[in-house]
C-alpha positions as CSV (number, residue, x, y, z in Angstrom):
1,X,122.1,22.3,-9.3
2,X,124.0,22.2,-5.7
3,X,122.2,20.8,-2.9
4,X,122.8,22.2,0.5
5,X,124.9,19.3,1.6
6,X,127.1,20.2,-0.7
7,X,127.7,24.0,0.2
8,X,130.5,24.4,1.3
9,X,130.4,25.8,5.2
10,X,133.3,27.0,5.5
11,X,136.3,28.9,3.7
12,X,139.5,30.9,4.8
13,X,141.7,32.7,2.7
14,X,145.1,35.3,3.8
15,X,146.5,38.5,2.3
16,X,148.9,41.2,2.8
17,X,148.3,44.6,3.6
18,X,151.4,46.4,3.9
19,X,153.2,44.2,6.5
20,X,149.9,43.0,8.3
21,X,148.3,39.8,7.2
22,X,145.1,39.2,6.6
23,X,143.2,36.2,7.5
24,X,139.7,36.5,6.5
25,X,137.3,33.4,7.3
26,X,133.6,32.9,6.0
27,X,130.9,30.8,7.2
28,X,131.2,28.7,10.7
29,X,134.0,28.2,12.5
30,X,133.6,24.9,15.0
31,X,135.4,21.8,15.6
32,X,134.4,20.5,12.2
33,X,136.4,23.4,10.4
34,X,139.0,24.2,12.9
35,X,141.9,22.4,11.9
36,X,141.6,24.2,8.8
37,X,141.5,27.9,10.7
38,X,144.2,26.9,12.5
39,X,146.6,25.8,9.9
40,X,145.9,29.1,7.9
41,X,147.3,31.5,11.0
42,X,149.8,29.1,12.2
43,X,151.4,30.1,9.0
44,X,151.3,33.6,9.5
45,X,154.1,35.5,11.5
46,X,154.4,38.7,12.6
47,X,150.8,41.2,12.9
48,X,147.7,39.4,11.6
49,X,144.2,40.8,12.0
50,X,141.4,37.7,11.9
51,X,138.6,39.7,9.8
52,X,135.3,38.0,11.3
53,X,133.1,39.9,9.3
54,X,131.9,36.5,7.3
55,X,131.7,34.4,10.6
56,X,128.4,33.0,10.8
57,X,129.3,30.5,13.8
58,X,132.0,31.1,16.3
59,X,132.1,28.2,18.7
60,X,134.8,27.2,21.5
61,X,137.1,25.2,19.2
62,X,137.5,28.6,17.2
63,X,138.0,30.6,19.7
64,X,140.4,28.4,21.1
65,X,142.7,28.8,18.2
66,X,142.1,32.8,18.0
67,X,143.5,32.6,21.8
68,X,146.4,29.7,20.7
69,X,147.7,32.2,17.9
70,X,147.8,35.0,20.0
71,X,150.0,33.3,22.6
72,X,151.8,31.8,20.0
73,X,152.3,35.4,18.0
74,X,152.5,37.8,20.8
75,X,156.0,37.4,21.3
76,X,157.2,38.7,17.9
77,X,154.0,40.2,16.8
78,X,150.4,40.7,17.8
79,X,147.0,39.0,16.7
80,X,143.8,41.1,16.7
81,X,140.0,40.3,15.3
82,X,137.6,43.2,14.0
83,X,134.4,43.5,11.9
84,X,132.8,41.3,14.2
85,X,129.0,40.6,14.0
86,X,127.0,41.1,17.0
87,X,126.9,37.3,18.0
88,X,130.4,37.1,17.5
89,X,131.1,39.5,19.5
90,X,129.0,38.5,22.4
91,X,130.6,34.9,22.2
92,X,133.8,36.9,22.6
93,X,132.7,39.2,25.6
94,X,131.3,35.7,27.4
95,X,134.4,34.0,27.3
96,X,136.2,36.9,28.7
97,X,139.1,37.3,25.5
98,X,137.3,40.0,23.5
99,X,139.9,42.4,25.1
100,X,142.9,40.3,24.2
101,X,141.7,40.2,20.7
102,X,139.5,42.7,19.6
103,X,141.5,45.6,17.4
């Protein structure tokens, strides 16, 4: 039996769809789990779309490296998020990037 200490609280996995990539991220995304976020789209070149869809959390540290990568990737490519729940999306509007990012 798993206990809910050992649940994992967050995952991220990346695929291709044609010559966009993927990066798809479940559970919360805070300064416990960004390191991890990070690493996954700072491999990633070219369009990426960040699919929120699975974000349960979405606190500064993560949106820090949404707005990071999309410095980093605008010059040769772009970096949107979509299928964002409603508190993700708020977070988003608060912060004033949802129109940097949203696609």
């Amino acid at each position: 039996m798993t206990t809910l200490e050992e649940r994992p609280t967050f995952h991220v996995s990346r695929f291709q769809i044609d010559t966009t990539t993927v990066v798809a991220p479940w559970g919360e995304i805070d300064l416990a789990t960004r390191d991890r976020f990070r690493d996954c789209i700072a491999s990633c070149e070219g369009n990426v779309v960040v699919d929120l869809s699975d974000v349960t959390f979405l606190g500064s540290s993560g949106i820090g490296v949404l707005v990071a990568q999309w410095k980093r990737l605008a010059a040769n490519g772009s970096l949107r998020v979509r299928n964002r729940r409603e508190h993700v999306q708020r977070v988003l509007q608060l912060v004033g990037v949802d129109r940097l990012l949203l696609a």
